[in-house]
N, C-alpha and C positions, 0 to 999 in steps of 0.2 A: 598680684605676683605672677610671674610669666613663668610659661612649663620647666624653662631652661633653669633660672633658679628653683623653680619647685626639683627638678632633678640632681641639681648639684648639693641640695641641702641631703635627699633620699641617700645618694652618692656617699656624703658626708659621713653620715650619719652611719651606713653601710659601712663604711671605710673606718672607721671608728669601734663598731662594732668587733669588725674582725681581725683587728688590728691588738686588742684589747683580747679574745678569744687564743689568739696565736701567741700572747706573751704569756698567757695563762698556762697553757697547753707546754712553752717552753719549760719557764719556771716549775710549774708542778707535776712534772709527766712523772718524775721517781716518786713523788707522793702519793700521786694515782696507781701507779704499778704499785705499789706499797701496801694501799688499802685494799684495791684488788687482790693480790695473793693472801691478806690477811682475813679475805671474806666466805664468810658459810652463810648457805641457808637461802640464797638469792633463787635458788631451782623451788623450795620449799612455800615462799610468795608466790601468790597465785593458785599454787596446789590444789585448793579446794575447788569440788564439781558438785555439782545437782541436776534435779532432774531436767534435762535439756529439752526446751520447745522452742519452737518457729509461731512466732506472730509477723500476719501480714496485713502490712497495711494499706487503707484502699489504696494510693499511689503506684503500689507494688513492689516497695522494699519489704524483705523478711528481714526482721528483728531477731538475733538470737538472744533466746532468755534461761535465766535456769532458776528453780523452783527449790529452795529448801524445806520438806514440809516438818514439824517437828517430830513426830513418831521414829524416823529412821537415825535421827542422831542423838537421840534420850535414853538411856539406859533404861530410864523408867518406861519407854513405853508411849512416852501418853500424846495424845491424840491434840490437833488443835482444836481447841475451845473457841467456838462462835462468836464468844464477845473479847475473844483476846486480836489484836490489829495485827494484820500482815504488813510488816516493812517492808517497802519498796526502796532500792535503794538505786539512786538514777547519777552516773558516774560523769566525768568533765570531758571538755575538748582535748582531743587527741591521746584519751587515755581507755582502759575499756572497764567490765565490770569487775574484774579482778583486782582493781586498787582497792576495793573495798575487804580485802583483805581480814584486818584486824578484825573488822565490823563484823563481818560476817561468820568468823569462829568466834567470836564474841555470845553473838544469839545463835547460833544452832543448838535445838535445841529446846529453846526458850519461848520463841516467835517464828510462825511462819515466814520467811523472809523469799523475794523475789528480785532477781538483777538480772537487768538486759543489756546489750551492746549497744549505744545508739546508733541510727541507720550511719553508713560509711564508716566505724569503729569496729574492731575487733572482728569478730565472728560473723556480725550483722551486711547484708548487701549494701550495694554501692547505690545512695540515688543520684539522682539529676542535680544540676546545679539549683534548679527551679526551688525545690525542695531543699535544698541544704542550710536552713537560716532556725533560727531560736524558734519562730513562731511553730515552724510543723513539729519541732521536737516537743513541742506542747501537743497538740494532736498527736503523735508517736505515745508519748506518756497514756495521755486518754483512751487511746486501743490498747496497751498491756493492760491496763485497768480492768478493762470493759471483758479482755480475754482472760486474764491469767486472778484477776481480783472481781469477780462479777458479784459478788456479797460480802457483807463484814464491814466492820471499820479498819481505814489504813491512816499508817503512819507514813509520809514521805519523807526522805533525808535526798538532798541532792548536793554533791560538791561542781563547786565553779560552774561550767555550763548544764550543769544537770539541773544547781538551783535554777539558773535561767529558763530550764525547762518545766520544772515546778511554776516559775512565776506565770510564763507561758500559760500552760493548764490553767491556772487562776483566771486567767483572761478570758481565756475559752468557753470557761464552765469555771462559774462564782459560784453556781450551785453546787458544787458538791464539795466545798469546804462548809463544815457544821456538819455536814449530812454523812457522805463514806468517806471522807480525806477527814481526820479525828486529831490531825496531830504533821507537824510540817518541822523540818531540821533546815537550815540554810547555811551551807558549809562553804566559806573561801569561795562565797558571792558578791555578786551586786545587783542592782536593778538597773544599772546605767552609769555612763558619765566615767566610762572606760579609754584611757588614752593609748592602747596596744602600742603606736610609735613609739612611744618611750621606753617599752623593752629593747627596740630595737637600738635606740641612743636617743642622751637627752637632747642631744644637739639641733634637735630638728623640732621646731615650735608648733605648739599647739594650734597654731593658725595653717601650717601646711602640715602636720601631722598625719588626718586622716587622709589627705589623697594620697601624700608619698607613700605611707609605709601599702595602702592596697595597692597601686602603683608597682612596689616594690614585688610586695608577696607576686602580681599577677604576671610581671615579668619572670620570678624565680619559677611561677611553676608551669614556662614554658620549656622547661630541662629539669623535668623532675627528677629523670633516674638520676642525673647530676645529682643534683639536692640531698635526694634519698638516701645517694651513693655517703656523701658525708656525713649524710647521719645515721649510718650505718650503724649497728648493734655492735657495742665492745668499743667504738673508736676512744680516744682521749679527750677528743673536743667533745664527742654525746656528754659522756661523763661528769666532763668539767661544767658544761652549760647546765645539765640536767641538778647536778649536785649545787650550784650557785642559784638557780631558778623556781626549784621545787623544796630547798630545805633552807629553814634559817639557819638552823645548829648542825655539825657535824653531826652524821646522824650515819651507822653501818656501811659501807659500799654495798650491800646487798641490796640495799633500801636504792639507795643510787643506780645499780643496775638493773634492779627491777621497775622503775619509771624509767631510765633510759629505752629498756625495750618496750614498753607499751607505744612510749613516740614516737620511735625509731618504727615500730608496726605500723604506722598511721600513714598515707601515703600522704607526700607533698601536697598532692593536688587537692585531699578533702582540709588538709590545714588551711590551703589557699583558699576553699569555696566558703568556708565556714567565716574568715577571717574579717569581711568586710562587716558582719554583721554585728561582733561585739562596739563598733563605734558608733552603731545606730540605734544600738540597744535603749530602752524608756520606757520600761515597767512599772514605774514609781505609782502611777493611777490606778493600779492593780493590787497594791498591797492589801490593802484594807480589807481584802478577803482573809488576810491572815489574822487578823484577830478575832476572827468566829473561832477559830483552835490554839491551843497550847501550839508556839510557836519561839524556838532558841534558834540564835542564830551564834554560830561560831566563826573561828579568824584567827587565824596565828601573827603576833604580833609583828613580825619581821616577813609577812607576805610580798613579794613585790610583786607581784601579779596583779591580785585584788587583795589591795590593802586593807589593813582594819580600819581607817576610815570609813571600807563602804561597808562594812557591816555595824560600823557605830552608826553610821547616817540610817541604814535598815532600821535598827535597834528603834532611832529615834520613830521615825514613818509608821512602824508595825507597835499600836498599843497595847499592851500588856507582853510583850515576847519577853525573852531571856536571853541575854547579851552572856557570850563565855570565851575571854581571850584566851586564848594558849600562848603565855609567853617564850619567847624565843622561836615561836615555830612559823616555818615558811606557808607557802600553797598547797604543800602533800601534806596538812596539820593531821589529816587520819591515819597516816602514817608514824612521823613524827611523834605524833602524845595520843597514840593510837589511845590511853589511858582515859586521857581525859575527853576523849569523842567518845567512847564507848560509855562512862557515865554520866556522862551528859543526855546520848541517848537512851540511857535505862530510864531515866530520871522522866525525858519527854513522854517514854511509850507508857510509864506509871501514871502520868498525868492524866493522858490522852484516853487511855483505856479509864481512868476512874472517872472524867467527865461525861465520857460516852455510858458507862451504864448508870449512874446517876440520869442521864437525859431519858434512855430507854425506861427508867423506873416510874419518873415522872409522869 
């Protein structure tokens, strides 16, 4: 196939996309204005803060992280306990550590908990292109580790590109599942076998998918402040895409505005650098480290992102894990049935902590 059709299908498909966005945007703008004025609480996501550190890594991006320890948010008091696991919670592309929201007023408290920005997200500096791919967000993972967790057993949970960053780690270092990683969550992942074009439009086939749509991103983000500009915080089209993309059910406009600003944070250009990498992706030879720990992998059944097919294909891959649909729920499922992610992970870190001191007993 020749550039020229490889371009007219990107075109197409482009042309389709926004074609489909703008009747959206006509059709529903009173119903967005609608939910919007009907909405509270959207300032209230996010809210929570902890102890704020800088991890740097040897490359030279600092990581911002923050640190819940249990003592300052217990009424009781009480201190973390040695053999109870620090949750680490490792957030997705283009979003930062604050989606974890639920989660983390969840366990305060309860469990030591730790969440970082990935490098070029949130808080966290800018690196190189060099560095912007799955694999170093694995090494990234393994220095908050090594800094902020250097004893204890941990529990990992990572949604969408943060799983991929867990699987990452796995690669890296097989050793240290069984041994300080006790316990692994895999939230609205995959290991591979991601078709990104197809958010874009189906129109454009899996045999030229992966060039057009990098193609595409690599031309859009030679005018990012363009870019940016349209997906500016508050517009109609953030909203509508972020609301159609991130949630299966209606689900608050706060919940909506609150993921539209995280992306609308994220600059064009780290979407662009990250993006070629989800179509390369192939962790599949890597799992098998997860069955040394209690390993659930969750999915909302209405993902169009990473659908629950690839977390039923995990399921199958990873022996002994625990497979938990969230019916009705999109790509933000810890948002959405924030309910059911929260006990699912009570459920993993009960596990995880009671096979870990059973092992230390032995």
């Amino acid at each position: 196939m020749n550039k020229a059709r490889v371009a007219r299908w990107a075109a197409a498909g482009l042309g389709a996309a926004a074609t489909a966005v703008v009747a959206g945007v006509v059709v529903e703008r009173r119903v967005v204005r609608s939910r919007k004025a009907g909405s509270r609480g959207a300032d209230e996501l996010g809210g929570l803060r902890g102890d704020a550190v800088e991890v740097h890594t040897p490359d030279g991006v600092t990581l911002h992280a923050e640190v819940d320890e249990v003592a300052p948010y217990d009424t009781g008091h009480r201190t973390h306990d040695p053999g109870e696991a620090t949750v680490v919670l490792v957030h997705g592309y283009a979003l930062n550590l604050h989606c974890w929201h639920f989660q983390r007023r969840h366990l305060r408290g309860k469990r030591r908990i730790v969440l970082y920005d990935q490098r070029s997200h949130g808080r966290s500096s800018r690196s190189d292109v060099e560095h912007a791919n799955i694999d170093q967000l694995g090494h990234d993972l393994g220095t908050v580790l090594d800094r902020l967790v250097p004893e204890g057993p941990v529990v990992l949970a990572g949604h969408s590109m943060g799983g991929m960053a867990i699987m990452a780690l796995a690669e890296h270092h097989p050793e240290l599942f069984g041994d300080r990683v006790v316990g692994v969550a895999l939230v609205s992942t995959t290991a591979g076998g991601l078709r990104p074009h197809r958010i874009l439009s189906k129109l454009i086939p899996d045999s030229l998918g992966g060039q057009a749509g990098i193609r595409l991103m690599a031309l859009l983000s030679r005018a990012p402040d363009l870019v940016d500009g349209a997906r500016r915080l508050g517009s109609n089209i953030g909203f509508l895409v972020t609301d159609q993309f991130a949630f299966g059910e209606e689900v608050p406009a706060s919940y909506v505005e609150f993921v539209d600003g995280m992306l609308a944070g994220t600059p064009f250009e780290v979407l662009a650098e990250f993006y070629p990498h989800f179509e390369k992706l192939d962790k599949f030879e890597v799992l098998h480290a997860f069955e040394k720990v209690p390993t659930t992998i969750l999915c909302g059944t209405k993902d169009v992102l990473t659908s629950v097919g690839h977390s039923r294909k995990l399921a199958k891959r990873i022996a002994g894990s625990r497979l938990v649909e969230a019916t009705g729920a999109g790509h933000m499922v810890i948002l959405e049935k924030a309910d059911k992610v929260n006990a699912a992970l009570e459920d993993l870190i009960a596990v995880a902590e009671q096979r870990y001191a059973e092992s230390r007993a032995s």
